[in-house]
BAZA-509630 format. One line per 2 residues: number of its first residue (from 0); their letters; for each residue x negated, y, z of N, C-alpha, C. Coordinates in steps of 0.05 Angstrom, whole numbers, padded with zeros to 5 digits. Layout:
residues N
NUM	a	X/Y/Z/X/Y/Z/X/Y/Z; ...
END
This chain:
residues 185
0	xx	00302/00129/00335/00290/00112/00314/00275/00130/00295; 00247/00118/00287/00224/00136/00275/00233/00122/00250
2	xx	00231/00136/00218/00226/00113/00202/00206/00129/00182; 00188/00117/00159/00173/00132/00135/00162/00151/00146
4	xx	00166/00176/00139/00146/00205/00139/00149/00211/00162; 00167/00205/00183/00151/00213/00215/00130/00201/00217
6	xx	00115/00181/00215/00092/00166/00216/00067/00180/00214; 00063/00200/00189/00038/00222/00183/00049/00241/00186
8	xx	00021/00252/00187/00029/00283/00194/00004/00293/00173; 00018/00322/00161/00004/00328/00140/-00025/00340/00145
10	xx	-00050/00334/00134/-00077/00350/00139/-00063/00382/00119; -00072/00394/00124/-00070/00424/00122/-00092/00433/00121
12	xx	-00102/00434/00096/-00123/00453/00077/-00125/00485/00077; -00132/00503/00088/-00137/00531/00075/-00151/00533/00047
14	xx	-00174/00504/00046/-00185/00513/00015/-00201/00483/00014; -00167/00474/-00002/-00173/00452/-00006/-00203/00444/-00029
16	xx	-00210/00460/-00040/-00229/00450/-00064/-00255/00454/-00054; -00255/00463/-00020/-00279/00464/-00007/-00281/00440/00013
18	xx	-00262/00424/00022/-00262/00399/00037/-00277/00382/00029; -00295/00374/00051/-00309/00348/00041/-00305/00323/00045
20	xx	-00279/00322/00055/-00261/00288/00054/-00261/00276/00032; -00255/00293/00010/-00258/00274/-00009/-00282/00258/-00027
22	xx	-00294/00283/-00022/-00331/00273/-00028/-00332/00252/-00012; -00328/00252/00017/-00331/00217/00029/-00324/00198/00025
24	xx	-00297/00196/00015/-00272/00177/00008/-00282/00167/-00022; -00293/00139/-00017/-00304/00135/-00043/-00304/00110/-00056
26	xx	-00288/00100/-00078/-00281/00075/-00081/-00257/00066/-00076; -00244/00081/-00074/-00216/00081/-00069/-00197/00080/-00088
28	xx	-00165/00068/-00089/-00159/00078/-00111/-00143/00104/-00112; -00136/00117/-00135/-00130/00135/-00136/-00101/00143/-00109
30	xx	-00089/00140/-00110/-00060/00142/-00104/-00059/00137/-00065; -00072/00115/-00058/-00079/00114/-00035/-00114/00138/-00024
32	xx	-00125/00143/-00047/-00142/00169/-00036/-00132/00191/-00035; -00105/00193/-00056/-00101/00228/-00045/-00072/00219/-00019
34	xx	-00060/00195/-00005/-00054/00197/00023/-00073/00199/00036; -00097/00195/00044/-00119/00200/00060/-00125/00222/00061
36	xx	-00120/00238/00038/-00136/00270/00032/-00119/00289/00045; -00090/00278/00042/-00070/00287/00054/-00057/00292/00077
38	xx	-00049/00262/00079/-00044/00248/00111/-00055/00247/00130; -00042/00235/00150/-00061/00223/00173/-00036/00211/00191
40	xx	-00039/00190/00198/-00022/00181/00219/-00014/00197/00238; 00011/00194/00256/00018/00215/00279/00018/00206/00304
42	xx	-00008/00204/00309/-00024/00188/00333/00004/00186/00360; 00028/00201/00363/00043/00206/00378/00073/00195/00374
44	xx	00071/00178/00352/00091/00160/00340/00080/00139/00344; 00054/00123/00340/00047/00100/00332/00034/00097/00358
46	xx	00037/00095/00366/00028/00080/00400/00014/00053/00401; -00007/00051/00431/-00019/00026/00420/00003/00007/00436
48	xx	00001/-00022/00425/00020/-00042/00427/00055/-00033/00428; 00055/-00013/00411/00082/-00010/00397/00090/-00019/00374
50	xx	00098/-00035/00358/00099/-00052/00335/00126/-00034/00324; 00110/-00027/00294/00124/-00015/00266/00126/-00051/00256
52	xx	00158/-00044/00229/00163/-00068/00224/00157/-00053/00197; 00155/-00067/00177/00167/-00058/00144/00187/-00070/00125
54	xx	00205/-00061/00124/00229/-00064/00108/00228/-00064/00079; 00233/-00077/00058/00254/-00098/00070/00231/-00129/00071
56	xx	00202/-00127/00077/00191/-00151/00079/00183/-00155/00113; 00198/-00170/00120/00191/-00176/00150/00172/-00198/00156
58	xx	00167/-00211/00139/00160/-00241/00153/00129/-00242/00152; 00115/-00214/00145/00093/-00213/00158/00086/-00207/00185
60	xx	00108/-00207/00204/00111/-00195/00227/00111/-00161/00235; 00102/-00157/00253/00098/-00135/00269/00068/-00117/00259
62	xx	00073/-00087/00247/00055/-00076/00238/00042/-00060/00259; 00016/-00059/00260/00005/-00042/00272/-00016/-00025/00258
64	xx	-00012/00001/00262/-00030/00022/00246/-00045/00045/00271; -00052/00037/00295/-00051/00053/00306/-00081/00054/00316
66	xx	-00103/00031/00306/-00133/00035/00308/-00143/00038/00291; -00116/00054/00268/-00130/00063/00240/-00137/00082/00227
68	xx	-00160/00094/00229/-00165/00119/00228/-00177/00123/00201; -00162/00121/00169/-00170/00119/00140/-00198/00135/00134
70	xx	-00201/00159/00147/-00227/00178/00147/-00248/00171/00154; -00244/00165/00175/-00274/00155/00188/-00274/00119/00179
72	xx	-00257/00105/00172/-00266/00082/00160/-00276/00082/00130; -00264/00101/00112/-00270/00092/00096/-00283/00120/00081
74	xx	-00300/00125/00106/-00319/00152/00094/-00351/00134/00100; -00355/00110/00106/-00373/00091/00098/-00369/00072/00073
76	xx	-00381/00063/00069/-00384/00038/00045/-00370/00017/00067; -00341/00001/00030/-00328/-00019/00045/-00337/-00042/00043
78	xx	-00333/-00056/00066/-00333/-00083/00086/-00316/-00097/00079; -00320/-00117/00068/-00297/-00133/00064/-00299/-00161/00082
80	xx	-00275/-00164/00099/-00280/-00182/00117/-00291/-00218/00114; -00277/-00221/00089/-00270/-00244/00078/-00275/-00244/00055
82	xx	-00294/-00266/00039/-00299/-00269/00016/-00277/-00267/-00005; -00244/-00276/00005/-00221/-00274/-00013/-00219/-00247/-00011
84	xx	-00218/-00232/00004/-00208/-00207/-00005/-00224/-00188/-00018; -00254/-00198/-00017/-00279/-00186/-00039/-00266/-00195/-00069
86	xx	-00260/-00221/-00069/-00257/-00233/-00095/-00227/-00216/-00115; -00213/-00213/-00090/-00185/-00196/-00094/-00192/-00167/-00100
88	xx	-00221/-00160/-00086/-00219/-00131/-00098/-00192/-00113/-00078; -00187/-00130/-00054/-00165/-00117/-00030/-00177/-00114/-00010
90	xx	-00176/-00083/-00001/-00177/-00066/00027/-00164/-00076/00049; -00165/-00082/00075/-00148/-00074/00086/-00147/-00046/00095
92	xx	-00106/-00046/00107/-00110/-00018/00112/-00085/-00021/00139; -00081/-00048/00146/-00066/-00044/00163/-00063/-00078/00185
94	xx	-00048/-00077/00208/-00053/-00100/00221/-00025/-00116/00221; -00032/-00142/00214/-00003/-00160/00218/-00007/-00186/00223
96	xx	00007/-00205/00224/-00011/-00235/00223/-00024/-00234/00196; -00017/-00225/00171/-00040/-00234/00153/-00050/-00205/00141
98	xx	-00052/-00190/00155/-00061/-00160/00141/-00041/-00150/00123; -00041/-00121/00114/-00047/-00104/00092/-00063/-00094/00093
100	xx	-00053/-00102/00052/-00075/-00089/00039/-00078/-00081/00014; -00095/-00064/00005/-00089/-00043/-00016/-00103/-00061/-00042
102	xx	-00098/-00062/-00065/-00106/-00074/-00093/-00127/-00038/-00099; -00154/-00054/-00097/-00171/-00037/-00120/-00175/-00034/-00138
104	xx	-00176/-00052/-00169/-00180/-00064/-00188/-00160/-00071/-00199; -00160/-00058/-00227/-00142/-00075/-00246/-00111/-00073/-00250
106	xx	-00102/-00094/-00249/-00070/-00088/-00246/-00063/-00092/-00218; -00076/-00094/-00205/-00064/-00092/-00176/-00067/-00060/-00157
108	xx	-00091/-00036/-00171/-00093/-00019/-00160/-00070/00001/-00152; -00087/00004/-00130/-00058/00025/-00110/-00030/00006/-00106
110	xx	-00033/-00028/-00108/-00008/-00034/-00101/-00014/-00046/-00064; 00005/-00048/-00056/00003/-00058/-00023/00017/-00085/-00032
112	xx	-00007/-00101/-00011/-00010/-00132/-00011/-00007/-00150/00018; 00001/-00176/00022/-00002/-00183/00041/-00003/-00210/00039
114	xx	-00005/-00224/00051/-00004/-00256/00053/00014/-00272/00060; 00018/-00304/00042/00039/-00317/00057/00034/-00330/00072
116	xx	00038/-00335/00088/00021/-00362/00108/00032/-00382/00100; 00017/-00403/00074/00015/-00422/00070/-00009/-00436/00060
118	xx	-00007/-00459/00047/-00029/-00478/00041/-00048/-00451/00021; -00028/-00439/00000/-00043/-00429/-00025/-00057/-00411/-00018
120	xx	-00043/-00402/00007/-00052/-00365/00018/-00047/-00341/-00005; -00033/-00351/-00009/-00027/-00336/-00040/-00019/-00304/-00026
122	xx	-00030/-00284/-00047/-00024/-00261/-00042/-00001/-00253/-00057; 00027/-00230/-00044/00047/-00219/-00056/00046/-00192/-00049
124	xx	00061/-00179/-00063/00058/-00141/-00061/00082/-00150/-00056; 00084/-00120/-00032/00099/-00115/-00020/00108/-00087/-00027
126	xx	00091/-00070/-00034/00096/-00041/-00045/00078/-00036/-00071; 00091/-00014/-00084/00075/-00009/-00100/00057/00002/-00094
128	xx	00052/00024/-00079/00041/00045/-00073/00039/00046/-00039; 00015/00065/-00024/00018/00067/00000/00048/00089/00011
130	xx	00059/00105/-00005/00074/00120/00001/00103/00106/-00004; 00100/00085/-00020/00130/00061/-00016/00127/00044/00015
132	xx	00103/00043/00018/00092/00023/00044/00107/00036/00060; 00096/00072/00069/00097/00089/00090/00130/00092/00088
134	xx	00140/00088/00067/00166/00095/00071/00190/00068/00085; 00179/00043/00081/00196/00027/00096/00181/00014/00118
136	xx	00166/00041/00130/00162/00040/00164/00182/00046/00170; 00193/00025/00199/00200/00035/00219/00205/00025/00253
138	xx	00218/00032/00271/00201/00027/00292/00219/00013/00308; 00247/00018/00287/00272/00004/00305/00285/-00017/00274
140	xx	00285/-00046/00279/00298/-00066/00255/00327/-00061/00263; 00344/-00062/00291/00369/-00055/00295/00381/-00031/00285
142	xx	00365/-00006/00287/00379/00010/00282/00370/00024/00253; 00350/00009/00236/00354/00010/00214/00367/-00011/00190
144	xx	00389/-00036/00206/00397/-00051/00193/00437/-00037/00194; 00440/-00027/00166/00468/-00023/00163/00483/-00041/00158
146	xx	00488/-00071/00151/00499/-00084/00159/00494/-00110/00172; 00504/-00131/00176/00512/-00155/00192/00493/-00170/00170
148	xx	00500/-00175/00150/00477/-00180/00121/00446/-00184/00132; 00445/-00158/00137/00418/-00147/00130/00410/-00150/00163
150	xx	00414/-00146/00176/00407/-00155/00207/00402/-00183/00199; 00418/-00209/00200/00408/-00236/00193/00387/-00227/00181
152	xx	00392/-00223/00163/00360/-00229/00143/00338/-00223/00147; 00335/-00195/00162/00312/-00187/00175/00312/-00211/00197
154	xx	00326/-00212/00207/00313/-00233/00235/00311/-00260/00224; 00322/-00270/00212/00313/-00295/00198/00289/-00288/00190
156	xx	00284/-00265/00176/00256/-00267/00163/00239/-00262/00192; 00235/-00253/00205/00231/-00256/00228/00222/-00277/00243
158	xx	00241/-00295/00241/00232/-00321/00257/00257/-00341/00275; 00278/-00327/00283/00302/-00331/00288/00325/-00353/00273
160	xx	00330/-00366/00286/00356/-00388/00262/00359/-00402/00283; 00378/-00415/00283/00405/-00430/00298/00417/-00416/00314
162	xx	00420/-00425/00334/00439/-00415/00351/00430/-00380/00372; 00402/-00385/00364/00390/-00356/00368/00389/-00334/00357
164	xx	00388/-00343/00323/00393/-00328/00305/00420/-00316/00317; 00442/-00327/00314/00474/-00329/00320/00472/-00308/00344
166	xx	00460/-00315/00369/00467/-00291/00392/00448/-00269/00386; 00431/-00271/00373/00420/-00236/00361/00437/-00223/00340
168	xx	00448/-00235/00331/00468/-00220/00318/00487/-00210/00323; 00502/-00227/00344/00523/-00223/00352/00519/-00198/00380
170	xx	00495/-00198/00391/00487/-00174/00409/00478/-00150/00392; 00471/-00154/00367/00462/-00134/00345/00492/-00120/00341
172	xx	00520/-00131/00338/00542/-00129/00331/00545/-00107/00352; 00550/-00113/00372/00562/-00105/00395/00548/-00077/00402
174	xx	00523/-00076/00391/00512/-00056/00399/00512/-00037/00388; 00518/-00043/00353/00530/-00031/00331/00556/-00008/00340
176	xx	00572/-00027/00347/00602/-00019/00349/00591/-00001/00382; 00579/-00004/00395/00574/00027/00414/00564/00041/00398
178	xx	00545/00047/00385/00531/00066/00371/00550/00078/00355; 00568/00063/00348/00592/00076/00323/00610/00097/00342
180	xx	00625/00075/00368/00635/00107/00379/00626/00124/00393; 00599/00122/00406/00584/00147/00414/00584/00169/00398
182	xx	00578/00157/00365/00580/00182/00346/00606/00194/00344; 00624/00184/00341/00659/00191/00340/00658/00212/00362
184	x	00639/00212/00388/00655/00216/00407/00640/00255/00409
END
């Protein structure tokens, strides 16, 4: 199980005040341009059609970051897909049923955003920052759920309830209690 900082892998500067990444990177907000300046995804964790989840908000589904290359997108002038997210002054920066996405402007800058799927389409932050985002990546919900609690609730948020909910948990249990004495052993 991968979770947070396995995800990037660090760019490594000899002289950093000679790089011209940042000269490209423009319009950004602060906090998510110096992860770009920094970072970079770890093309060898994030696989294509391997689904990252983010903790503790699930019910945007299954994340995918892996045709996202921050440098070369946003070393052009941004595109905004959708008139709401011009009006929001929000980036995207990642794939789910309703995106993430970064707040440019105002009181929302450098926060991570996403959508509810309803009538309002109302937008909610999910992180403050891209480096709160990067940190409740991960690539396993079972084996980052410590208890019985928190398993439901991720899969409820999920999509799961009745009697399905009930046998994912109860196979979530069982699989728990091997994992517990493998370690013992």
């Amino acid at each position: 199980m991968e979770k947070g900082i396995d995800f990037i892998e660090s760019r490594i500067y000899r002289h950093m005040g000679e790089s011209s990444l940042g000269k490209k990177l423009v319009d950004l907000p602060p906090i998510f341009k110096t992860f770009i300046e920094h970072f970079k995804w770890n093309n060898r964790l994030i696989k294509y059609d391997k689904p990252l989840y983010f903790l503790p908000y699930l019910k945007g589904g299954e994340v995918y970051l892996d045709k996202w290359d921050y440098e070369e997108i946003f070393s052009k002038p941004i595109v905004y897909p959708t008139d709401n997210l011009k009006e929001l002054a929000f980036i995207t920066i990642g794939t789910t049923r309703e995106g993430i996405h970064v707040g440019t402007k105002g009181k929302d800058i450098d926060k991570i955003f996403t959508f509810e799927n309803n009538l309002e389409n109302s937008h909610i932050q999910i992180a403050d920052n891209i480096f709160q985002f990067v940190n409740g990546l991960t690539n396993s919900i079972s084996g980052s759920s410590e208890t019985e609690t928190d398993y439901r609730k991720y899969m409820s948020d999920v999509g799961y309830d009745g009697e399905d909910l009930e046998e994912e948990v109860n196979d979530w249990k069982k699989w728990k209690s091997k994992q517990k004495l493998q370690h013992r052993s």
